[in-house]
OpenMM code with the backbone's topology and positions (N, CA, C; nanometers):
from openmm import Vec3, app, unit

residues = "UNK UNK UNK UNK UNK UNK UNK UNK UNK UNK UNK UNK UNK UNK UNK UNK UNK UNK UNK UNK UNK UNK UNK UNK UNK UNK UNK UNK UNK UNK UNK UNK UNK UNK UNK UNK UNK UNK UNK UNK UNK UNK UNK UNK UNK UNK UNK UNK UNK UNK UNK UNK UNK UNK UNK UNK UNK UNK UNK UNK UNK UNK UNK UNK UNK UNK UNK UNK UNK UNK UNK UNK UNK UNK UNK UNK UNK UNK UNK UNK UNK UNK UNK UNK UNK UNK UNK UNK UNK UNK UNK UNK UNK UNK UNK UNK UNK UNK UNK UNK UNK UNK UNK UNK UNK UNK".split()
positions = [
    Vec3(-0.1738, 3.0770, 6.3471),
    Vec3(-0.1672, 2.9700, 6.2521),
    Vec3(-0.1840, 2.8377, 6.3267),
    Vec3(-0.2740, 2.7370, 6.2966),
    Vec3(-0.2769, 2.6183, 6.3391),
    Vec3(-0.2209, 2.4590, 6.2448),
    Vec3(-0.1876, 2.4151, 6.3269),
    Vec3(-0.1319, 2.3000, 6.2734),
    Vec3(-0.2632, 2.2192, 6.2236),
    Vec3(-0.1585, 2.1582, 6.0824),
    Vec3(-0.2680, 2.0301, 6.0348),
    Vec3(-0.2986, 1.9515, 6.1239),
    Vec3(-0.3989, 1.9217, 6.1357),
    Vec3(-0.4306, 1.7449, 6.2336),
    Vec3(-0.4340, 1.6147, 6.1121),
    Vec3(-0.3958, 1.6243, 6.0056),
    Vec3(-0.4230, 1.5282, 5.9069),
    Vec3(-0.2711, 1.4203, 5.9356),
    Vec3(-0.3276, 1.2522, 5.9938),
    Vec3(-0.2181, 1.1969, 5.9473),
    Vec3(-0.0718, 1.1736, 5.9248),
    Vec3(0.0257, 1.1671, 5.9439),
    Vec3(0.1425, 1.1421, 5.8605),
    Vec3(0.2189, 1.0309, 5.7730),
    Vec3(0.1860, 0.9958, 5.7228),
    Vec3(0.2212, 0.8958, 5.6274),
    Vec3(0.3229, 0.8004, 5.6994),
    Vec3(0.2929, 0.6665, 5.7457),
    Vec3(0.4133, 0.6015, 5.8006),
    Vec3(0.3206, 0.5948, 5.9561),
    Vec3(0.2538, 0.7067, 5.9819),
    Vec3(0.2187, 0.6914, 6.1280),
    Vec3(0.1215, 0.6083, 6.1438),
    Vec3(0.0767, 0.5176, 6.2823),
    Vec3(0.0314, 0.4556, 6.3306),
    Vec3(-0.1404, 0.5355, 6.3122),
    Vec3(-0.2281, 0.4289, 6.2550),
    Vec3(-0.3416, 0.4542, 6.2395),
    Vec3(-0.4233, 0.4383, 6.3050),
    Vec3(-0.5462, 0.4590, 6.3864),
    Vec3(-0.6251, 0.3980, 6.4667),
    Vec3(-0.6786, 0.3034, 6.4051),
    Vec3(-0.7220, 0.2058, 6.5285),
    Vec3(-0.7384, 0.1221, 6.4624),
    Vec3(-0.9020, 0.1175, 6.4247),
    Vec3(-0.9477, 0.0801, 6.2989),
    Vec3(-1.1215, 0.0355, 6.3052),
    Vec3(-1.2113, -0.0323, 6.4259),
    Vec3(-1.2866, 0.0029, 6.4242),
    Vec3(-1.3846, -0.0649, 6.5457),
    Vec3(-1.4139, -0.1933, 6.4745),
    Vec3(-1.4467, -0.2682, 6.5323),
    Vec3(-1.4681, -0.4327, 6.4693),
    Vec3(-1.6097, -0.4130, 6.4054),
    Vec3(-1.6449, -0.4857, 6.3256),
    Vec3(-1.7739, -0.4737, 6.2651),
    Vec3(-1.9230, -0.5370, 6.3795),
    Vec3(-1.9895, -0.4185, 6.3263),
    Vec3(-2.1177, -0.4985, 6.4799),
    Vec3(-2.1975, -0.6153, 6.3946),
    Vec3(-2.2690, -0.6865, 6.4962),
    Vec3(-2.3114, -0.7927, 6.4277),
    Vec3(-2.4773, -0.7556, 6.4726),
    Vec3(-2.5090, -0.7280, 6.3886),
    Vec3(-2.6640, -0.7231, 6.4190),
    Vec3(-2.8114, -0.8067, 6.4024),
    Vec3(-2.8225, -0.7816, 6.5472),
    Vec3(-2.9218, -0.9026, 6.5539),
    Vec3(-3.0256, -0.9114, 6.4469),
    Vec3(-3.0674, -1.0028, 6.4248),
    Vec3(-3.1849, -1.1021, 6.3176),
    Vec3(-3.3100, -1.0162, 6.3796),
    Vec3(-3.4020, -1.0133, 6.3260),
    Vec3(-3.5561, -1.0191, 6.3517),
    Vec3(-3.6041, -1.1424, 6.3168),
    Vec3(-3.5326, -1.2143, 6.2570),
    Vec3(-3.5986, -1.3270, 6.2061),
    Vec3(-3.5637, -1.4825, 6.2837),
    Vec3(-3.6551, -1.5451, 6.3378),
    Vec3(-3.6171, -1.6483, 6.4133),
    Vec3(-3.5518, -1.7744, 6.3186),
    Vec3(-3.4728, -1.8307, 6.3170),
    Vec3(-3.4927, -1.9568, 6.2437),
    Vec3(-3.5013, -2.0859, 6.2921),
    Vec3(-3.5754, -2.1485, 6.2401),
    Vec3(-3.5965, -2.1801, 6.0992),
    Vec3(-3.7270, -2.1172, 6.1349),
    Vec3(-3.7611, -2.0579, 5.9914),
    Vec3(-3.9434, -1.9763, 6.0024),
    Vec3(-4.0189, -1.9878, 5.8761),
    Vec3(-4.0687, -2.0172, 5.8416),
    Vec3(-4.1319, -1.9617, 5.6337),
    Vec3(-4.1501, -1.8121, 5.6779),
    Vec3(-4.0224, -1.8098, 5.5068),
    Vec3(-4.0601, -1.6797, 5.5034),
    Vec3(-4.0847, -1.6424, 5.3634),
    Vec3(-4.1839, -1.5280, 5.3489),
    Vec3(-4.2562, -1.5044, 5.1939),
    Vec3(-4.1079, -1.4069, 5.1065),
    Vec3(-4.0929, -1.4769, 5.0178),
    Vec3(-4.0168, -1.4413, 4.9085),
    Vec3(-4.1372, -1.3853, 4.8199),
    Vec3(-4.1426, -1.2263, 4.7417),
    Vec3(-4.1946, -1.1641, 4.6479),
    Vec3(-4.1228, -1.1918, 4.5305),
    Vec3(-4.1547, -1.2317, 4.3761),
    Vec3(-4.0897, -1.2140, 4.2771),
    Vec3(-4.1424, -1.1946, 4.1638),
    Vec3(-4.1516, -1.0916, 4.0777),
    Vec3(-4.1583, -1.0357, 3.9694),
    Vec3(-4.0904, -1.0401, 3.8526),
    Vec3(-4.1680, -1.0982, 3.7361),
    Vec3(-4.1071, -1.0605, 3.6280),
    Vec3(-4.2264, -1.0810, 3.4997),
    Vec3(-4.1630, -1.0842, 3.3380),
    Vec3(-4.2714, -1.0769, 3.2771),
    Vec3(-4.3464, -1.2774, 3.2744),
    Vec3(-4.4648, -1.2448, 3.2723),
    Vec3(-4.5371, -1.3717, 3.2420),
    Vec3(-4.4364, -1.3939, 3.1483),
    Vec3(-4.4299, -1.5149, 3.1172),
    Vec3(-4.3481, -1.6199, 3.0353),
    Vec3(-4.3818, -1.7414, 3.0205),
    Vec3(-4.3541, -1.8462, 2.9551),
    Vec3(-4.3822, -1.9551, 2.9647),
    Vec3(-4.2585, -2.0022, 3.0458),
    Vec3(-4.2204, -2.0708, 3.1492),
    Vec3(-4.1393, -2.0974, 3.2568),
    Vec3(-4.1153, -2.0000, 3.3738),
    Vec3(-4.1305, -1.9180, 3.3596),
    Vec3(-4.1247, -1.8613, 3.4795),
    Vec3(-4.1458, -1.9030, 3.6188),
    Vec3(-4.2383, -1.9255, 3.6232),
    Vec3(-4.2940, -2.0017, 3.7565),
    Vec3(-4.2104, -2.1464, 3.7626),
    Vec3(-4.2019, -2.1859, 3.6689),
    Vec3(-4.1135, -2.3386, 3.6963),
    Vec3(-3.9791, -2.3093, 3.7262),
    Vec3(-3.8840, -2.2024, 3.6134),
    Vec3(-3.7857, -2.1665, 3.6956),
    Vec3(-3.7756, -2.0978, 3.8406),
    Vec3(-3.9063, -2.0257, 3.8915),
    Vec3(-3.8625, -1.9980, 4.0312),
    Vec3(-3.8515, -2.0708, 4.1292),
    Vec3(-3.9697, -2.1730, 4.1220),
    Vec3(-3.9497, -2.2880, 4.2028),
    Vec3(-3.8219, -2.3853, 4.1834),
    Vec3(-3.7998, -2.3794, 4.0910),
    Vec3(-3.6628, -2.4417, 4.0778),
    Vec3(-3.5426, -2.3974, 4.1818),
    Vec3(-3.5244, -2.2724, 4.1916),
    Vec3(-3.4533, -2.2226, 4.2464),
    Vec3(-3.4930, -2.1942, 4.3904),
    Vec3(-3.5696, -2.1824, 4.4843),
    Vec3(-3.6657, -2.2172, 4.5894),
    Vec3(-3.6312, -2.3550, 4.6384),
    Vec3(-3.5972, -2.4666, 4.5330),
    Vec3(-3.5805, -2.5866, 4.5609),
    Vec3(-3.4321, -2.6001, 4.6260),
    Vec3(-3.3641, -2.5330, 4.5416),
    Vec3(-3.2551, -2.5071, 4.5353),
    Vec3(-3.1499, -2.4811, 4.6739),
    Vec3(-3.2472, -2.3933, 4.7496),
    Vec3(-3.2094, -2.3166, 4.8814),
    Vec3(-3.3089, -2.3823, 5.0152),
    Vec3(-3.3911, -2.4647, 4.9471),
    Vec3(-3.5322, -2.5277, 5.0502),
    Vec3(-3.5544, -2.6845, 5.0031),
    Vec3(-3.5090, -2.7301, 5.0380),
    Vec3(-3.5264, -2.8858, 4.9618),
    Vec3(-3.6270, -2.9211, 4.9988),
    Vec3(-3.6924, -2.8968, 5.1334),
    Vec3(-3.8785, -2.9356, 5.1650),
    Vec3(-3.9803, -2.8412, 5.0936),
    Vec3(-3.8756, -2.7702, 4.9949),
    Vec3(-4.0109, -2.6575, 4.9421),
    Vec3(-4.1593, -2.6988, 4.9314),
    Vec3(-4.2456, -2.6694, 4.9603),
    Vec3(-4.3861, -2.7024, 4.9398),
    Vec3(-4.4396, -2.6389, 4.7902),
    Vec3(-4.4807, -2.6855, 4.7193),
    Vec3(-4.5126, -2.6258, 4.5743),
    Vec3(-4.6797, -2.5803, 4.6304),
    Vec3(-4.7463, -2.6213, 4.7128),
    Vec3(-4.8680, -2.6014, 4.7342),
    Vec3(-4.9156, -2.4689, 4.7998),
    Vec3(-4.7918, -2.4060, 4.8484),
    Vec3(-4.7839, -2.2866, 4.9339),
    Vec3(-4.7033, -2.1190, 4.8028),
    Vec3(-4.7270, -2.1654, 4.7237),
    Vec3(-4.6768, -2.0808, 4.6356),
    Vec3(-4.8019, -2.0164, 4.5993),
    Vec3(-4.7910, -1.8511, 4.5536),
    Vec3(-4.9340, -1.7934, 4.5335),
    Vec3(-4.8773, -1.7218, 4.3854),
    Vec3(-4.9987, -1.7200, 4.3282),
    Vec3(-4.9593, -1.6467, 4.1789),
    Vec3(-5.0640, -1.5271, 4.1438),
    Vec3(-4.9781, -1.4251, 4.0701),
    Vec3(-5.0925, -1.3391, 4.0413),
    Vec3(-5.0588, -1.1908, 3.9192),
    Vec3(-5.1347, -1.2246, 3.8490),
    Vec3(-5.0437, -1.1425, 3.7547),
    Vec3(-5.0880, -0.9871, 3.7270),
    Vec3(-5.0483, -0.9474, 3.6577),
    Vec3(-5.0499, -0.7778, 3.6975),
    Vec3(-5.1915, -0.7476, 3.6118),
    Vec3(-5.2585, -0.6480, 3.6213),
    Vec3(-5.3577, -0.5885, 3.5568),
    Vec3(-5.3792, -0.5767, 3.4038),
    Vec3(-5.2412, -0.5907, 3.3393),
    Vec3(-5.2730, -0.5827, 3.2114),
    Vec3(-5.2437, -0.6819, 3.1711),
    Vec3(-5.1716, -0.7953, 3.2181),
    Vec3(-5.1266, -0.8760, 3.1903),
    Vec3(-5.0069, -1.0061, 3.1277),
    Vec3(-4.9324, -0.8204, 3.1719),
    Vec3(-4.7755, -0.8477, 3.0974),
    Vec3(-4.6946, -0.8916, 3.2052),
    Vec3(-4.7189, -0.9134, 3.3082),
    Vec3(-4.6053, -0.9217, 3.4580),
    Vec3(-4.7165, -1.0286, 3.4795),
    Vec3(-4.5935, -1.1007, 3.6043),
    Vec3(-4.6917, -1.1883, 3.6745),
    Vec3(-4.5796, -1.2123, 3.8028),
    Vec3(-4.6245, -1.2033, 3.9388),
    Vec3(-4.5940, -1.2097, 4.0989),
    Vec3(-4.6289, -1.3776, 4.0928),
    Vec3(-4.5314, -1.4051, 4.1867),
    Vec3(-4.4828, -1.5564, 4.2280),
    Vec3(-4.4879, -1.5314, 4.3687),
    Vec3(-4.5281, -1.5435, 4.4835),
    Vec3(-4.4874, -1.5788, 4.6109),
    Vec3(-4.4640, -1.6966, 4.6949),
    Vec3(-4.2859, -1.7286, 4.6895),
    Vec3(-4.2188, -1.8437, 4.7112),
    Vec3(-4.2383, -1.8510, 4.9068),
    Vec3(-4.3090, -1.8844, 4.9646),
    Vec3(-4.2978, -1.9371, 5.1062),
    Vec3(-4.1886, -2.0571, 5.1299),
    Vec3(-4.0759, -1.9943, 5.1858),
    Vec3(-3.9618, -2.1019, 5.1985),
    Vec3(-3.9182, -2.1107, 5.3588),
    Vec3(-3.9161, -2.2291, 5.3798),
    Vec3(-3.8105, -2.2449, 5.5005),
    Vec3(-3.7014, -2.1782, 5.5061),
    Vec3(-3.6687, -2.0531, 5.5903),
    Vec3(-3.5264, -2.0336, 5.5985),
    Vec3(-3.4476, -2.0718, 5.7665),
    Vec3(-3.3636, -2.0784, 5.7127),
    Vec3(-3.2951, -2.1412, 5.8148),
    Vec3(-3.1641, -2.0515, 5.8600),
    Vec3(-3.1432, -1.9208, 5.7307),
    Vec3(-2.9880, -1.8756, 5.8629),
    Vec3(-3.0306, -1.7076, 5.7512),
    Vec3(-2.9235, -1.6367, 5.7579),
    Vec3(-2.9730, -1.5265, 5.7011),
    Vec3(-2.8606, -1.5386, 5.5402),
    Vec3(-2.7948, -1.6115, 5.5959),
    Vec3(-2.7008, -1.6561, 5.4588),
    Vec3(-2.7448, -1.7145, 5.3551),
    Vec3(-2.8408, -1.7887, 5.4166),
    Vec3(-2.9167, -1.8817, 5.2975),
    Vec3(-3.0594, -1.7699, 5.2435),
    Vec3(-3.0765, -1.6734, 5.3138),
    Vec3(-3.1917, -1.5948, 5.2467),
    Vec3(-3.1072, -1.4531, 5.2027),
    Vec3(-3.0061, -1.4370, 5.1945),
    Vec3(-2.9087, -1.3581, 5.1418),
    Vec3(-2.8366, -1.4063, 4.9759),
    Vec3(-2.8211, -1.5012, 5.0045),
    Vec3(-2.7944, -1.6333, 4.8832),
    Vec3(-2.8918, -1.6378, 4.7763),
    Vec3(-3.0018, -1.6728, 4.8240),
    Vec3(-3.1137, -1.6311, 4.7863),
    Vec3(-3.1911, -1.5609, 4.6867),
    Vec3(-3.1766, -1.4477, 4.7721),
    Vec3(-3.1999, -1.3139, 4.7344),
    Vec3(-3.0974, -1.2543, 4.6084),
    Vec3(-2.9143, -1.3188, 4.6286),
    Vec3(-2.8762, -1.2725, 4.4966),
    Vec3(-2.9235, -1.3748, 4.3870),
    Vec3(-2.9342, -1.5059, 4.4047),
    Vec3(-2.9774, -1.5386, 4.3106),
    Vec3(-3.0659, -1.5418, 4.2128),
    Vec3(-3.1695, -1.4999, 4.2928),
    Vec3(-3.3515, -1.4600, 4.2552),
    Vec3(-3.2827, -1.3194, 4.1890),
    Vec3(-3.2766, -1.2281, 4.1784),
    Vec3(-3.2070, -1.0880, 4.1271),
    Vec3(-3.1028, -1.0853, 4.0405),
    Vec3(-2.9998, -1.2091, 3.9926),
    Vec3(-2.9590, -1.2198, 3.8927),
    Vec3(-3.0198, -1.2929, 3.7787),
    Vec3(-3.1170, -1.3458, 3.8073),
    Vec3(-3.1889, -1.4574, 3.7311),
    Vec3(-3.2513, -1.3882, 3.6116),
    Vec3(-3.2100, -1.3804, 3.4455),
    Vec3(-3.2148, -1.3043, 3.3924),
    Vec3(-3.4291, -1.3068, 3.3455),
    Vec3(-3.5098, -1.4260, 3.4051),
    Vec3(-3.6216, -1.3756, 3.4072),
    Vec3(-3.7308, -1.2254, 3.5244),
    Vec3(-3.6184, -1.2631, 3.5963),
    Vec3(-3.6579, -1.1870, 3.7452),
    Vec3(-3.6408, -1.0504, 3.7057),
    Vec3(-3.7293, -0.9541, 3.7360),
    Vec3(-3.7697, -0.7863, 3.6982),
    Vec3(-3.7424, -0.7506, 3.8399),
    Vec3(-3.7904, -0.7881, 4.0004),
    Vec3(-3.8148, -0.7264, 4.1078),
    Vec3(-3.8247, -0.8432, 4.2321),
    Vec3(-3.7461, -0.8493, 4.2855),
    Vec3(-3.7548, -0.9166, 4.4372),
    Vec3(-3.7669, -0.8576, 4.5756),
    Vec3(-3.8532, -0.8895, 4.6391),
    Vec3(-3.9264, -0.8004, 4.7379),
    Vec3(-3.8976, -0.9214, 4.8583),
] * unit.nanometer
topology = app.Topology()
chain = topology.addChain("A")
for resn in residues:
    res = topology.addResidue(resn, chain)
    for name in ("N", "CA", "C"):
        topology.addAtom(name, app.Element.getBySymbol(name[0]), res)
């Protein structure tokens, strides 16, 4: 018969390893291409840049590419933004994805 190895309630736990911090691929500050999807609309594109502005205050409106889907019900936005930390393209990223026009962020 072998003994449990499970625990005892009260006993001293090991402790967690600290969380690793893993390095960036991404240098900053860099432009980096934001993908975003949703249906053509009338605002769409004005609200994304809005929000682009939002996180990039030098946003360039001239560097934005548009293109809409084959049939013509979707339409792709590609926001080229200055990022500057991974927080601010994390930030970002939830905001673009709660945005109740937004279908897909890439």
């Amino acid at each position: 018969m072998t003994e449990s190895t499970a625990p005892q309630p009260g006993a001293p736990q090991p402790s967690a390893s600290p969380p690793v911090e893993r390095a960036s691929l991404i240098e900053y500050p860099s432009v980096f291409p934001i993908k975003v999807m949703g249906q053509k609309a009338d605002g769409f594109v004005a609200a994304m840049v809005h929000v682009a502005q939002q996180f990039d205050p030098g946003f360039d409106m001239s560097r934005v590419e548009l293109r809409e889907s084959s049939a013509g019900r979707y339409q792709g936005i590609t926001l080229n933004i200055t990022a500057t930390s991974r927080e601010q393209l994390d930030e970002l990223y939830r905001t673009l994805t709660t945005h109740p026009m937004v279908k897909v962020v890439l």
